[in-house]
C-alpha positions, -999 to +999 in steps of 0.1 A: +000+000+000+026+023+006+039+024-028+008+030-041+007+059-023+038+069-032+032+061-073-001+081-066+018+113-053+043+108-084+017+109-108+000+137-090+036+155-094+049+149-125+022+130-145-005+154-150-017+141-186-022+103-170-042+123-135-065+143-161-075+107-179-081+094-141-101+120-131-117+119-167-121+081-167-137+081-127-160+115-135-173+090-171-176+059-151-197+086-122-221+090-150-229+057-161-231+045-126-258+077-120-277+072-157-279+029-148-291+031-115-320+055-127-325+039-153-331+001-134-371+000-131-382-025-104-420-023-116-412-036-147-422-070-153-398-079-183-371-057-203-346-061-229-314-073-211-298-080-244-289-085-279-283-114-302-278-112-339-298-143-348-320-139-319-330-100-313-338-087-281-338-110-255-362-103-222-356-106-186-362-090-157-346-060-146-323-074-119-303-083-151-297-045-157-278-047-123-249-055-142-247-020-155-240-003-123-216-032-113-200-024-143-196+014-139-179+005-105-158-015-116-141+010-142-145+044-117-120+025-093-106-004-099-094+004-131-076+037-116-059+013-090-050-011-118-035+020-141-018+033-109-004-001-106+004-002-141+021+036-138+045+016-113+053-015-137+053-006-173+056+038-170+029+068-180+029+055-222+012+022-210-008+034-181-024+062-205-035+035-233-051+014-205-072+047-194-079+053-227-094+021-232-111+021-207-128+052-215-139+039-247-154+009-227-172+030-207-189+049-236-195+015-254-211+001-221-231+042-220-240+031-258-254-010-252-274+002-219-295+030-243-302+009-269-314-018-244-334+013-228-349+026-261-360-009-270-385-012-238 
């Protein structure tokens, strides 16, 4: 733990490219935690929970929307850890791809849960 801390305070000192993307990816990952839990409606008997090609929409209920905010979790923090982590084992170059990424799977994850929504 304490080099983490210490890897933290580096990036906050010299890194300020790879902190913006953390704060960027956490404040992204914020919003599609906030837009999938309002978005989970309990009184709903079925919804679309996903997509096949061959099949369509599939329905289920909406405790398998859950994911979403799982999801969102998931990227907001433990993918900063793992790119802080990264920061310390492979440099800034590698740990700026990874958030980048990731901020693309957060809009793609933004992306699937509104077409599941506008489907209903």
């Amino acid at each position: 733990m304490k080099t983490f801390k210490e890897d933290f305070i580096k990036i906050y000192q010299t890194e300020r490219g790879l902190l913006v993307f953390m704060i960027l990816n956490f404040l992204l990952s914020l919003g599609l935690l906030i837009f999938s839990i309002i978005s989970l409606n309990p009184n709903a008997a079925v919804v679309k929970v996903g997509y096949g090609d061959i099949g369509g929409y599939r329905d289920g209920t909406w405790t398998s929307l859950i994911a979403f905010p799982i999801l969102a979790l998931i990227y907001g923090i433990l993918h900063n850890i793992l790119a802080v982590r990264i920061f310390h084992k492979r440099g800034s170059g590698m740990a700026k791809f990874f958030l980048i990424t990731t901020t693309f799977l957060i809009l793609a994850t933004a992306l699937v849960l509104s077409r599941l929504l506008g489907e209903v």
